[in-house]
C-alpha positions in Angstrom: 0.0 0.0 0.0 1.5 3.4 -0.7 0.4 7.2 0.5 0.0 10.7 -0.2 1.0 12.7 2.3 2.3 16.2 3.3 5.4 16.7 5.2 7.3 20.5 5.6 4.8 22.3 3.4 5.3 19.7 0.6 3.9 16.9 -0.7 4.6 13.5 -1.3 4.7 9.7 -2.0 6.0 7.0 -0.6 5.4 2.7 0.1 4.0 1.8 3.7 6.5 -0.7 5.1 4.8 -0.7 8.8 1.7 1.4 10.2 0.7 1.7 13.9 -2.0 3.7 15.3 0.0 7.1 15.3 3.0 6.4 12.8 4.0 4.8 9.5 7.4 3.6 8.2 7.9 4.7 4.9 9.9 4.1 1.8 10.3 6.7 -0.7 11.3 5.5 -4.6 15.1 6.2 -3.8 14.8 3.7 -1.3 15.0 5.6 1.7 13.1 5.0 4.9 11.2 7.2 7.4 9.0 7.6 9.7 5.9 9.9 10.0 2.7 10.6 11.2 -0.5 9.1 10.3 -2.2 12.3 10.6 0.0 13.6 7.8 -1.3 10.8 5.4 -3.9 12.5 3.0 -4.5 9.3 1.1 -3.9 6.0 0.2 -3.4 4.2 -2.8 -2.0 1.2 -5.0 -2.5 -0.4 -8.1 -0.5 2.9 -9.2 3.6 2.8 -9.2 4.9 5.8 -6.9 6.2 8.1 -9.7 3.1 7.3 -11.8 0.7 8.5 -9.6 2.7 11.7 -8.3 3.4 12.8 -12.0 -0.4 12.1 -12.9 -1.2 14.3 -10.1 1.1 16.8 -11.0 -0.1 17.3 -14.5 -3.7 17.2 -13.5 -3.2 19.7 -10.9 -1.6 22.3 -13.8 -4.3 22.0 -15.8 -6.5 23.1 -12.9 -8.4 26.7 -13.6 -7.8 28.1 -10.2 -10.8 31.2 -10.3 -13.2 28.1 -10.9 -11.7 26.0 -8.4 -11.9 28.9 -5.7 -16.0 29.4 -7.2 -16.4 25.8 -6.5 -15.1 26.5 -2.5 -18.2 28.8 -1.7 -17.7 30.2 1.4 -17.1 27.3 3.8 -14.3 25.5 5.1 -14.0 22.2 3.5 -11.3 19.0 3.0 -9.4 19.0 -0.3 -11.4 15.5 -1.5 -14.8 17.3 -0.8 -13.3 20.3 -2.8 -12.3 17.6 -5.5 -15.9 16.7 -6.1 -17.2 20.2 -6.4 -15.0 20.7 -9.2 -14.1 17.6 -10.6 -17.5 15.8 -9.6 -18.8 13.4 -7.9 -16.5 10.3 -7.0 -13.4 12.1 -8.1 -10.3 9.8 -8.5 -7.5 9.3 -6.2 -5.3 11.3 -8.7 -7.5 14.0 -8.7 -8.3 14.4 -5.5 -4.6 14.5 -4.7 -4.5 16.9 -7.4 -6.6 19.1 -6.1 -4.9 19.1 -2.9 -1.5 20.0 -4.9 -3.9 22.8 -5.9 -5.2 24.5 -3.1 -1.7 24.3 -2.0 -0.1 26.3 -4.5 -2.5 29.2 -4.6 -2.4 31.0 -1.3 -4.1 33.8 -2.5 -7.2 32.0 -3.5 -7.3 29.6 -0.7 -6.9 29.8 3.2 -5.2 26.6 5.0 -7.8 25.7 7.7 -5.5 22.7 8.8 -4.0 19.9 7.3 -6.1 18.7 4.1 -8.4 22.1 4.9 -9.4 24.7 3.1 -11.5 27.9 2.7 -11.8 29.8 -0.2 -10.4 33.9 0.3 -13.2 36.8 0.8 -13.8 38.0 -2.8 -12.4 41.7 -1.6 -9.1 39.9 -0.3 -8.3 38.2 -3.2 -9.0 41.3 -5.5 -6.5 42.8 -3.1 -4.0 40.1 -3.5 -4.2 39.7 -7.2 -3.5 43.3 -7.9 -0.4 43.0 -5.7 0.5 40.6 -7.6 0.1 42.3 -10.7 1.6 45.1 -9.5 4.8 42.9 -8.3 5.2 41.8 -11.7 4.8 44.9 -13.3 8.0 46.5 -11.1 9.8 43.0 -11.7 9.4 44.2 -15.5 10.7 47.6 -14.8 13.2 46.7 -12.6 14.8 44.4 -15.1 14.1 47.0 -17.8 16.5 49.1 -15.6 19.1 46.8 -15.0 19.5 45.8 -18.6 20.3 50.1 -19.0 22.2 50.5 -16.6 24.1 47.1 -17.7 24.6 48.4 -21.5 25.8 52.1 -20.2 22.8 53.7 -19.7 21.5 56.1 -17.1 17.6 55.5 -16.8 15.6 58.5 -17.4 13.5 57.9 -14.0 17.0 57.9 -11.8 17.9 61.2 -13.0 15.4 63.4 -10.9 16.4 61.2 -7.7 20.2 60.6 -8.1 21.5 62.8 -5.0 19.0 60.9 -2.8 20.2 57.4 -4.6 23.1 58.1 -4.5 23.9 59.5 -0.8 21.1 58.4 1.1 19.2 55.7 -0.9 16.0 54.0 0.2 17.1 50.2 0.4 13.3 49.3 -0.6 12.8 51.6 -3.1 12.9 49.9 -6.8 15.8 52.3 -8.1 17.8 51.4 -5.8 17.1 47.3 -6.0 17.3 47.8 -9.5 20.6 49.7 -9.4 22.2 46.7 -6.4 21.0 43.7 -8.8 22.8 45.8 -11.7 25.9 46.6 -9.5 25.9 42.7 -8.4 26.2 41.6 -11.6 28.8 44.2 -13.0 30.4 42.5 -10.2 30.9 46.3 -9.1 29.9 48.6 -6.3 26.2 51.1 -7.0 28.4 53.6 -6.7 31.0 52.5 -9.4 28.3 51.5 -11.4 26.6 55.1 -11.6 29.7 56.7 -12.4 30.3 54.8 -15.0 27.0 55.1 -16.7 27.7 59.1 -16.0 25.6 60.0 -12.9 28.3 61.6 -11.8 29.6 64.0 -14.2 31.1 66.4 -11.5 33.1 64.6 -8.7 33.7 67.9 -6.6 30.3 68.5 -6.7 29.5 64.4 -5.6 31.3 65.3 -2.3 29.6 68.7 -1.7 26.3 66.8 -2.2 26.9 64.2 0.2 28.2 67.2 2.8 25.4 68.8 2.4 23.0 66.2 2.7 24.7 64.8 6.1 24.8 68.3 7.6 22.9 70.6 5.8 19.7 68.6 4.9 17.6 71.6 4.5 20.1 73.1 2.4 22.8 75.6 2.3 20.5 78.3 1.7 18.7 80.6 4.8 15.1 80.1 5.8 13.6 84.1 5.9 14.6 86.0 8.6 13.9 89.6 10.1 16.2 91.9 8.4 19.2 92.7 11.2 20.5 96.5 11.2 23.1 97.7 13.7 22.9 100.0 16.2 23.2 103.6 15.4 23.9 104.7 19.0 27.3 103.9 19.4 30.0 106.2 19.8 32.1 106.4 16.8 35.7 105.4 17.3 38.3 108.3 16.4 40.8 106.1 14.1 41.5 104.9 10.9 40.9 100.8 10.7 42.5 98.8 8.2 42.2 95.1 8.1 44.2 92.4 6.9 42.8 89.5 5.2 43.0 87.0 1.9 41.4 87.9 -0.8 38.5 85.5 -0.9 37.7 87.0 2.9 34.0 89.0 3.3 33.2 88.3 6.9 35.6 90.6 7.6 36.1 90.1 11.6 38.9 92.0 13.2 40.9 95.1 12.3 43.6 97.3 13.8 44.9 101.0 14.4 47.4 103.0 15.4 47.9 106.3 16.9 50.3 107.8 18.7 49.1 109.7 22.2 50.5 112.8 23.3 52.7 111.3 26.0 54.7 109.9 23.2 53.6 106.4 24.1 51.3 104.2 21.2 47.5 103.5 21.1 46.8 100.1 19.5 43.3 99.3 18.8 42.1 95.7 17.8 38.3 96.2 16.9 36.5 93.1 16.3 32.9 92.8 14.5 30.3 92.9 16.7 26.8 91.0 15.3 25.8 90.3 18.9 24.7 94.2 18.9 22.4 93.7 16.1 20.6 89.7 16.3 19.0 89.0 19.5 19.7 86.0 21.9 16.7 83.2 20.9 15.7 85.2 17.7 15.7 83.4 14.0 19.3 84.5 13.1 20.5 84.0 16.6 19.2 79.8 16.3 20.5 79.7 12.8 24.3 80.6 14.4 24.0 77.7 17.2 22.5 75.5 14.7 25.1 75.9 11.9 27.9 76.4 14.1 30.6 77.5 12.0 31.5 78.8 8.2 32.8 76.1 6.2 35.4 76.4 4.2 36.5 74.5 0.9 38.4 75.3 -1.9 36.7 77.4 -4.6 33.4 78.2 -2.0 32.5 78.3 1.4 28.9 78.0 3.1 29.1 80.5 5.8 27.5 80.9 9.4 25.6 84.1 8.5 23.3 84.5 5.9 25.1 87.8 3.6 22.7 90.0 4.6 23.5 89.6 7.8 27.6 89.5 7.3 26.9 92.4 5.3 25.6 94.6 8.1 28.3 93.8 10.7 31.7 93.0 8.3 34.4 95.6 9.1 34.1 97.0 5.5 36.0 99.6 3.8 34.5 102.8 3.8 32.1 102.3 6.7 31.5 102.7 10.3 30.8 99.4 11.5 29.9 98.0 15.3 33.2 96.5 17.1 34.0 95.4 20.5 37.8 97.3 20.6 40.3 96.9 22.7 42.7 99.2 23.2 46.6 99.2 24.1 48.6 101.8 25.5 52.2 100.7 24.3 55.7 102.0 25.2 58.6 102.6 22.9 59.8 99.9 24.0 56.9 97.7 23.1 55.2 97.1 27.0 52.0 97.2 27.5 51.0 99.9 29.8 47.5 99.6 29.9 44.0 97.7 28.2 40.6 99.3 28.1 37.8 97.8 26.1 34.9 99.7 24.7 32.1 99.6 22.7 32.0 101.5 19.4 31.3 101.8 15.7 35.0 101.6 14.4 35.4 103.7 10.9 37.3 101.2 8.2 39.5 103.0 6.0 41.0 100.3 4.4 41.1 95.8 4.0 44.5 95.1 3.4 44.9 92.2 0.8 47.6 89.6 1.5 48.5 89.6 -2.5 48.3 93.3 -2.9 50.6 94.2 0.3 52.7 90.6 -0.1 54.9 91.9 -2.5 56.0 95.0 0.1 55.6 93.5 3.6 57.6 90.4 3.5 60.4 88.6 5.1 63.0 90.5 3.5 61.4 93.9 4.0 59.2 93.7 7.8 61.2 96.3 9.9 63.2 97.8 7.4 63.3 101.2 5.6 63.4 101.4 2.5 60.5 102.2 -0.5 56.9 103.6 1.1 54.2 101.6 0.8 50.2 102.0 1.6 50.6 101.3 5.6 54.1 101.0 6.1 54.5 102.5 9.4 51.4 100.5 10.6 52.6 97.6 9.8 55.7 97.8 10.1 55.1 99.2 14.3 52.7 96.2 14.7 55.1 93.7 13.3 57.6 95.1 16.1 55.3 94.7 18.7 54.0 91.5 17.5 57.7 90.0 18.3 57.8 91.8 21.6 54.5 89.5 22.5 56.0 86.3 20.9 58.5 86.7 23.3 56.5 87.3 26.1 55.0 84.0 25.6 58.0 82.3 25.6 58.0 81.7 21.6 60.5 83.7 19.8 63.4 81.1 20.7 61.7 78.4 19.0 63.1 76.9 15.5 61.1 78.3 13.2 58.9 75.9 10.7 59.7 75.7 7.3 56.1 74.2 6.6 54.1 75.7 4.2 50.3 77.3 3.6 48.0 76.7 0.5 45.5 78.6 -1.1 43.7 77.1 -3.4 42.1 79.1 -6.2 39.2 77.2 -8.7 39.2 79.6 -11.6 35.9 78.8 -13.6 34.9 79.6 -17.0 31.9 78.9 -19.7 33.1 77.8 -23.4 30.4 76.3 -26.0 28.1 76.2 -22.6 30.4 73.8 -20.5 31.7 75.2 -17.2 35.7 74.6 -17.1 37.1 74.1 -14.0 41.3 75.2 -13.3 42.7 75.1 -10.1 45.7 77.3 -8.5 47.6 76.1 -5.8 49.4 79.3 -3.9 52.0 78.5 -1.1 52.5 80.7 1.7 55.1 80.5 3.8 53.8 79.4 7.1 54.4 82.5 9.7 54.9 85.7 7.2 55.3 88.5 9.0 51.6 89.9 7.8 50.8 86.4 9.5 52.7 86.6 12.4 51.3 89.9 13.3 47.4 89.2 12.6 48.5 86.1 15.0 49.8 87.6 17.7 47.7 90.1 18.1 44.5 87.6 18.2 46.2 85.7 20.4 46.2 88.8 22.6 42.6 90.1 22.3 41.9 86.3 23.1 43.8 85.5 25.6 43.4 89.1 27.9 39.3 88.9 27.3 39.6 85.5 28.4 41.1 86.3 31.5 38.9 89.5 32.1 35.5 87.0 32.2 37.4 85.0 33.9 37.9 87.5 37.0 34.8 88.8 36.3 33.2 85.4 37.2 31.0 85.1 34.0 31.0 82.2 32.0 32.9 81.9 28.7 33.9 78.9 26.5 38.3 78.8 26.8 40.1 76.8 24.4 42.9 75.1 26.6 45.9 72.7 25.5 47.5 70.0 27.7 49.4 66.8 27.3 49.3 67.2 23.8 45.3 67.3 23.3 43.4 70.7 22.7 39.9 71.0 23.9 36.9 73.5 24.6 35.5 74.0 28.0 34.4 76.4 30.7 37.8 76.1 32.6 39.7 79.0 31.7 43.0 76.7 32.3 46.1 77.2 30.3 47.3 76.8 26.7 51.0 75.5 27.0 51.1 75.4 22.8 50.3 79.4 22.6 52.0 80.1 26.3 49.3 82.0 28.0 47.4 81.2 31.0 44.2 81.2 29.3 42.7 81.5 26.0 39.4 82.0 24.8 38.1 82.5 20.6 36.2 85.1 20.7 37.7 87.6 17.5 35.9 85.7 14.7 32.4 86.3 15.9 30.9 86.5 12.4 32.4 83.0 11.4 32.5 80.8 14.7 29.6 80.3 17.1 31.6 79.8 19.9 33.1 83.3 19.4 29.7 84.4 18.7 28.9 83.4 22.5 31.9 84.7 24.0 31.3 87.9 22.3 27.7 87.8 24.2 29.2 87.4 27.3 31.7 89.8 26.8 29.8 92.3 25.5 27.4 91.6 29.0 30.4 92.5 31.1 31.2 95.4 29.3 27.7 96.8 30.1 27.0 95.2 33.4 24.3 93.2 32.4 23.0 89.7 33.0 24.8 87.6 30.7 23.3 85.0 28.5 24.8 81.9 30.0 25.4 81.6 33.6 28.1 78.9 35.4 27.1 75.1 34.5 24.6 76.5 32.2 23.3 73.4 30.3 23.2 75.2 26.9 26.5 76.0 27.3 27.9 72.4 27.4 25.2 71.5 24.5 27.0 74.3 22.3 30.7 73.0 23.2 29.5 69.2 22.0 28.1 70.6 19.0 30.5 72.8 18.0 33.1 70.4 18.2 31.1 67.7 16.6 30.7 70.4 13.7 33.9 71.8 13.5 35.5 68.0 13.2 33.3 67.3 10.2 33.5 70.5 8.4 37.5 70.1 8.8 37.2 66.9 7.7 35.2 67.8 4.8 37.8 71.1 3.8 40.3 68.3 4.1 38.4 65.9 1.5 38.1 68.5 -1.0 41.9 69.5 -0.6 42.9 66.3 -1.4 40.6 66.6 -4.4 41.8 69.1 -6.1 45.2 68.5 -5.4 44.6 65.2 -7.2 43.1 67.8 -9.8 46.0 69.4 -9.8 48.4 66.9 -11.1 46.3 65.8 -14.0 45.8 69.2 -15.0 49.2 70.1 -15.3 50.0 66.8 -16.3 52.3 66.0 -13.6 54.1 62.6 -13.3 57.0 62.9 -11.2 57.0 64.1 -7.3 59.7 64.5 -4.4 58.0 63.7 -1.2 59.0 63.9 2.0 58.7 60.7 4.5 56.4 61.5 7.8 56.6 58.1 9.1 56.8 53.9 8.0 54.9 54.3 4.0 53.6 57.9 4.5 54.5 60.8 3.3 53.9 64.3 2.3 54.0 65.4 -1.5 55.8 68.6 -2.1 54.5 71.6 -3.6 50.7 70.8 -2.2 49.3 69.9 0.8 49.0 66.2 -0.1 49.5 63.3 2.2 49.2 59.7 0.9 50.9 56.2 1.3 53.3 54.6 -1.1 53.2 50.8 -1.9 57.0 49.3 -1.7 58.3 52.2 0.1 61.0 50.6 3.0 61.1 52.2 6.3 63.2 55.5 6.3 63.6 58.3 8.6 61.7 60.9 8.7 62.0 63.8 6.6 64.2 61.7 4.1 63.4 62.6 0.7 62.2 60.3 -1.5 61.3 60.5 -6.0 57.6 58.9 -6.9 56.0 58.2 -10.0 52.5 58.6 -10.2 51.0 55.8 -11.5 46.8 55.7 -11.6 44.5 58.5 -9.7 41.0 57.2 -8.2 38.6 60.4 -7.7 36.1 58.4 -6.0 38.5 57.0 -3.6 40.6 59.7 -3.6 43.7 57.7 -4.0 46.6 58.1 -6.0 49.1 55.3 -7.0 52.8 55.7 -7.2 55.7 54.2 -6.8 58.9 54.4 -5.5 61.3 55.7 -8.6 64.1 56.4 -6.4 65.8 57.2 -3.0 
C-alpha cells in the first residue's frame, strides 16, 4: 500500500512498510526509509507505481483553472477531497483528488489553510487585493529588469535622473531604483556607486562630495530660511581712528581690524576692533538659532557656506569705507613695546582700508618687515605692529623656537563657460607658514583672546576657553592654560561673524562690558550643548575642507600633467607630496627616517576613492 501525504509544506509519495495507530514507516522511490505521522497521510493508494501516480497528479493539478476551483469552494471551510468533487464531480479519483490538494496548496491567494487537508476559499475583496499585488509585483519585476539591462549596457535611466543625489547618498534600500541599481551593481560585479559613475551619474566629482556634505549636515540646504532683516545699532559712539584690516582675498566676513595712533605722552594706542553682530541679532531670535545650529563657516576650496546669511555679514563685516559695530580693545604701548595699559569699549569703528595679502605681499615680506626702505600703503602701521607682535611672541615664551619651514595653500578654482560647458582650473598658492603679515594678525588675536579671556574669567562670568594639555586641545568652561600658545588662558572670541563659539563669548563679553546679566550663567546646560556641538561640527566641516583639498590637489596633477613628485617621509609608508598639501601612502616604500626625501611616479589616480598610485622611482 502506498500514500499521499504532506510533510514540511510539501507533498509526497511514498510505500507503507509498517503502520501503527499514530506512525508509519515509509519508503520513498530512492529507497530511503522514514518515519511519520498518520495524521499527515492525505491518502492511500495502489495499483499505481509511486512516480506514476505523483506525475499524474502533477499534470492534473496544472491544468486546474484556479478562479473556478476557488467558485467551486463557496464560502465554507471544507477538506481537499470534498473540494475535488465540487469541481471535478462526484467520486473524483485518487489522482484528482490528490491533485486538487496540490492545488489548493499552491494558490495561497485564492485559498486559506484551515488545517491539514483544509481549506477555505479567500473573501472575494481579499483576493482582488492580493491579485493586484501581484500584478503590481510583476509589473515592477518588469521595470526593474528593464533598468538593469540600461544600466548594464551604459545607460543612465531616465527615471534615476530626478532622484540621483538621494540614490546616491542616502538611498531608500526598498525603493525599486535602488534594487534595481544593487541587482545591476551585483552583476557588473561592481559597487552602486561604481556602477553610476560609469554610466555618468556623476559628471562632477567635486560636486559628488559637496552633495553628500550637504546632505549629512545641511539637509535643509545651504541656503537661509527668511529672517527679520538685522541693522546695527546707530547709537554707538564712533571710534576716532582709521581701521584697516588684513585678510585673503577671498575673505567678506571681515572680523577683526587694527589701528594705530600715537598719544601725546609719546607712548602708542593700538586698537584691535572686532565685529560685533551680537549688537544687532537678538539672543533666541531666528538669526541667533540659525548661528547655534550651523555652528561655524565652512570652508572649501573654490566656495564656502558661511554661518551668516550675507545679509546679515553684510551689516556687521568691518568694511572699507564704513562705520561698522566692534567690540575694541585698546593698548597703550611704550617705545619699547610694554603694555601699559588695556581698556575695552564699545564702538562703531570707521574702516578706512582691507589690506589684501597679494596686494601688500609683495611690500611686507620677510625681507622687508622692519626695514626702511620704498613707502608703501601702511608701512609705518605695519611695520610698528610687526615690532610689537615679536615683543609678545616673546612674552609667551616663543620667539626662541626653531622656526617651521612648513608651508600654507591657497587654493584658487578659476571657472569659465566655453560652448556652454563650465571649465574648471585650479591654482595652488603656497605661503610660507608665519609671514610676517601672518605673524602679526597672529599675535595680536592671540592677545585680544587670551586678555578677554582672562577679564571674564575674573569677572566670574562664563565663557567657552580653548585650553591645551598633554598634547590634546579641547573647549571648555575652565579658563585653564594653553602650554602650545604660552598663555594662561585663552578664549576664541575675534571671529564672531564665522564661529559660534566666538559668537557666545562675544555675548558674554559684551554683558560685562555693560554690566548686564549675561546669556549663560556657570554650569549652564546650553553651554555644554554648544561645546559638543561645535566640536562635533567643527570636526566634520575640517574633515570635509580636508576631503576637498585632497581633491583638487589630485586635480592638480592631472591638470598640469604632472608625473614625477619628491616627497618627504612623515613616518613607515607615508608621506607628504611637495609643492601641495598632499598626504598619501606609497606601496613598496622601505622604512626610512623621517624627513628623508624620496622621488615617486605617479601611476593611476582614483577620484572616488581619492587615491593616487605611485611608486617608488628612487631614493
Amino acid at each position: 500500500m502506498n500514500v499521499f501525504y504532506e510533510e514540511d509544506g510539501s507533498f509526497k509519495v511514498a510505500t507503507i512498510q509498517d503502520e501503527q495507530p499514530a506512525s508509519l514507516q515509509v519508503e520513498d522511490t530512492r529507497g530511503k526509509r522514514s518515519k511519520i505521522k498518520a495524521a499527515n497521510v492525505l491518502l492511500k493508494f495502489d495499483k499505481v507505481g509511486l512516480d506514476d501516480f505523483f506525475k499524474a497528479a502533477q499534470s492534473e493539478a496544472a491544468d486546474v483553472d484556479v478562479t473556478l476551483l476557488w467558485e467551486c469552494c463557496g464560502g465554507d471551510e471544507l477538506n481537499f477531497a470534498a473540494i475535488a468533487a465540487e469541481y471535478f464531480g462526484k467520486n473524483p479519483s485518487l489522482i484528482q483528488q490528490a491533485a486538487a490538494a496540490i492545488a489548493l496548496h499552491a494558490a495561497p491567494m485564492y485559498f486559506y489553510r484551515k488545517g491539514r487537508g483544509n481549506y477555505k476559499a479567500a473573501p472575494e475583496e481579499n483576493l482582488k487585493a492580493a491579485l493586484a499585488g501581484l500584478e503590481r509585483k510583476q509589473r515592477e519585476a518588469e521595470q526593474m529588469a528593464a533598468w538593469q539591462a540600461e544600466l548594464l549596457a551604459g545607460i543612465l535611466p531616465e527615471a534615476f535622473k530626478p532622484i540621483l543625489s538621494k540614490l546616491i547618498h542616502r538611498p531608500d534600500k526598498n525603493g525599486l531604483e535602488y534594487k534595481a541599481l544593487a541587482q545591476a551593481a551585483e552583476s557588473a560585479q561592481t559597487s552602486t556607486l561604481r556602477l553610476l559613475d560609469k554610466v555618468g551619474a556623476i559628471p562632477n566629482i567635486a560636486q559628488y562630495f559637496l552633495d553628500g556634505f550637504l546632505v549629512e549636515h545641511f539637509p535643509k540646504g545651504r541656503g537661509f530660511a527668511e529672517f527679520e532683516p538685522v541693522t546695527a545699532p546707530e547709537d554707538l559712539p564712533i571710534a576716532d581712528v582709521k581701521a584697516f584690516s588684513i585678510d585673503d582675498a577671498t575673505t567678506t566676513e571681515i572680523d577683526d581690524a587694527f589701528s594705530l595712533q600715537k598719544l601725546k605722552n609719546g607712548n602708542w594706542q593700538v586698537g584691535i576692533h572686532i565685529a560685533a553682530p551680537v549688537l544687532g541679532i537678538a539672543p533666541g531670535s531666528a538669526l541667533d538659532q540659525v548661528v547655534l545650529d550651523r555652528l561655524s563657516t565652512v570652508y572649501f576650496p573654490g566656495d564656502k557656506i558661511t554661518m551668516l546669511p550675507d545679509d546679515a555679514v553684510d551689516v556687521f563685516t568691518l568694511e572699507e569705507g564704513a562705520a561698522r559695530p566692534a567690540v575694541s580693545m585698546y593698548l597703550e604701548v611704550s617705545l619699547g613695546f610694554d603694555i601699559l595699559s588695556y581698556r575695552s569699549v564699545i564702538e562703531r569703528v570707521p574702516v578706512v582700508a582691507n589690506l589684501r595679502h597679494h596686494d601688500i605681499e609683495p611690500y611686507f615680506n620677510e625681507e622687508t618687515a622692519g626695514q626702511d626702505g620704498p613707502d608703501y600703503p601702511w608701512k609705518d602701521e605695519l611695520n610698528f605692529l610687526w615690532h610689537f607682535a615679536g615683543a609678545l611672541e616673546g612674552r609667551r615664551g616663543k620667539a626662541d623656537q626653531p622656526q617651521q619651514t612648513r608651508m600654507d595653500y591657497n587654493f584658487y578654482i578659476d571657472r569659465d563657460v566655453v560652448d556652454g560647458v563650465e571649465n574648471e582650473k585650479v591654482r595652488i598658492v603656497p605661503r610660507k607658514r608665519g609671514a610676517p603679515m601672518d605673524k602679526l594678525v597672529a599675535e595680536l588675536m592671540i592677545l585680544v583672546n587670551s586678555q578677554w579671556g582672562k577679564e571674564l574669567r575674573d569677572a566670574q562670568i562664563a565663557g567657552i576657553y580653548r585650553s591645551q594639555g598633554g598634547g590634546r586641545v579641547r573647549l571648555s568652561t575652565q579658563a585653564t592654560a594653553h602650554a602650545g600658545l604660552g598663555v594662561e588662558c585663552y578664549m576664541w572670541s575675534s571671529s564672531p561673524l564665522r564661529r559660534a563659539v566666538d559668537y557666545i563669548n562675544q555675548q558674554q563679553l559684551v554683558a560685562m562690558l555693560r554690566g548686564e546679566k549675561p546669556r549663560y550663567q556657570k554650569n549652564d546646560a546650553e553651554l555644554f550643548t554648544a561645546i559638543s556641538s561645535f566640536d562635533a561640527a567643527y570636526a566634520a566641516y575640517a574633515e570635509f575642507q580636508d576631503k576637498m583639498e585632497r581633491y583638487w590637489c589630485l586635480r592638480f596633477m592631472e591638470q598640469e600633467n604632472l608625473k614625477d613628485f619628491n616627497a618627504q617621509v612623515i613616518k613607515e609608508n607615508l608621506v607628504r607630496i611637495d609643492g601641495m598639501p598632499l598626504v598619501l601612502r606609497v606601496g613598496g616604500l622601505p622604512e626610512l627616517p623621517a624627513g628623508t626625501t624620496v622621488a615617486l611616479q605617479r601611476l593611476n589616480i582614483d577620484y572616488l576613492e581619492l587615491a593616487v598610485e605611485m611608486r617608488v622611482a628612487r631614493m
